[in-house]
C-alpha positions as CSV (number, residue, x, y, z in Angstrom):
1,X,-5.6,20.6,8.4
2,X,-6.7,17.1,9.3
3,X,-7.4,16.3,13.1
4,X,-5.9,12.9,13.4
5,X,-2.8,11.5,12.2
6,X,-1.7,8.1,11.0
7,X,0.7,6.7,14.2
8,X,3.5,5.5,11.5
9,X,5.9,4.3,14.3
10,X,2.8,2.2,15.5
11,X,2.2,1.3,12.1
12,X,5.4,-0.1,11.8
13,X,5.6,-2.0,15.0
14,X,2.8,-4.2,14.6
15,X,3.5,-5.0,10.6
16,X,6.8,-5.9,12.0
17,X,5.3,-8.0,15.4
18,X,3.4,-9.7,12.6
19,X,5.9,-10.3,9.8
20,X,7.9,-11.7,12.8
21,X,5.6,-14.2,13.8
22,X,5.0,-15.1,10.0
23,X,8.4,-15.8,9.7
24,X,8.4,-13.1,6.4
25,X,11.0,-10.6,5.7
26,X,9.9,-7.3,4.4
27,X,10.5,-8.2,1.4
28,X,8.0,-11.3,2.0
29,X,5.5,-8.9,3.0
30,X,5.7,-6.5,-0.1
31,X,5.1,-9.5,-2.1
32,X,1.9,-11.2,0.1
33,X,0.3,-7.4,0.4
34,X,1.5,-7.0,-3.7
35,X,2.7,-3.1,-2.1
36,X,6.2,-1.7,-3.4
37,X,9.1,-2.4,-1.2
38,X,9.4,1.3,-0.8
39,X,6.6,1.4,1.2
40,X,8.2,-0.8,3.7
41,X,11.0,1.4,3.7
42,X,8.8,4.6,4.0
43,X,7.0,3.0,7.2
44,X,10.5,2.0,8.6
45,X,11.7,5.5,8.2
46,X,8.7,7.0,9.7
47,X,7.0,8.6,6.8
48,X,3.2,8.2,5.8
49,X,2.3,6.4,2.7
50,X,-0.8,6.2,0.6
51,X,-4.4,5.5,1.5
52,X,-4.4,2.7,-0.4
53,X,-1.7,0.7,0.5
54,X,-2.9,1.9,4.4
55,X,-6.1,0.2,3.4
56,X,-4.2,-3.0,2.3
57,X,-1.7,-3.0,5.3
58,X,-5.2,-2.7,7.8
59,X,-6.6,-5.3,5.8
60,X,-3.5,-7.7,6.0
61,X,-3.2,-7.1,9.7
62,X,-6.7,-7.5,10.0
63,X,-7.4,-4.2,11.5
64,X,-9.9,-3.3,8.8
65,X,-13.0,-4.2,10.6
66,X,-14.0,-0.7,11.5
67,X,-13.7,0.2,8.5
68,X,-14.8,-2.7,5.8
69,X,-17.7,-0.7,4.9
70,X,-15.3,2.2,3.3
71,X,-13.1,-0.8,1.2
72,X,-13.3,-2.8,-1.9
73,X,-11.0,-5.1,-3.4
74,X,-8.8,-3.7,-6.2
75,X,-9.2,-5.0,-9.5
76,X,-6.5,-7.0,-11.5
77,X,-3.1,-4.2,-12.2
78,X,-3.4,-2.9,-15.3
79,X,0.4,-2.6,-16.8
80,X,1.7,0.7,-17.6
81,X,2.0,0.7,-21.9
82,X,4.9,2.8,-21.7
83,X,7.3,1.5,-18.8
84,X,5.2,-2.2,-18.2
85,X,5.2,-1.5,-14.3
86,X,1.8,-2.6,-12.9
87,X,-0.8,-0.1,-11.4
88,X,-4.1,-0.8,-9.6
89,X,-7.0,1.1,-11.9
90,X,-8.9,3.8,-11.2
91,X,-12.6,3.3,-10.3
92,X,-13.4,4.5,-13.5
93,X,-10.9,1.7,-15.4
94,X,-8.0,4.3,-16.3
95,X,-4.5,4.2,-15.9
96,X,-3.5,6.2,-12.6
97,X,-0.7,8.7,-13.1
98,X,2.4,8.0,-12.4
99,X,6.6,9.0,-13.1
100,X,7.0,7.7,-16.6
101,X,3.2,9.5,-17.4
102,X,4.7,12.5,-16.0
103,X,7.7,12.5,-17.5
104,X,6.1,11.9,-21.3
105,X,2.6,14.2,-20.2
């Protein structure tokens, strides 16, 4: 079991302090930080998300000092063959799994 725990409710109210003073709406910030719009709506509701789209959310409130050691830009997204949605690569260049994968794997 981990020893800390991401404060989502936190999370959420400084991404909202700042898309406030930005003038964004949450769509507006899904498209600036390039995350899904679910995401939002999974910080809104109080659940965690994934590291990486933690790691972008630090970096676009500019909270990623600490840590800018531990991150590296993401390469271009690679489109999905199958259903043409766009993923961020692996370190290794492959395609990261994902619902239509697992639905044809």
């Amino acid at each position: 079991m981990s020893t800390h725990r991401l404060d989502v409710p936190q999370l959420h109210h400084r991404l909202d302090t700042r898309r406030r003073e930005l003038g964004l709406t949450w769509r507006g910030v899904a498209q600036q930080t390039r995350l899904a719009p679910a995401t939002f709506s999974r910080i809104i509701s109080g659940r965690s998300l994934e590291a990486d789209a933690l790691v972008t959310l630090l970096v676009w409130l500019g909270l990623d000092t600490g840590i800018a050691a531990l991150i590296e830009p993401g390469g271009e997204p690679l489109p999905c063959p199958d259903c043409g949605r766009s993923f961020q690569p692996k370190r290794d260049g492959s395609m990261r799994a994902h619902p239509c994968k697992a639905a044809t794997g």
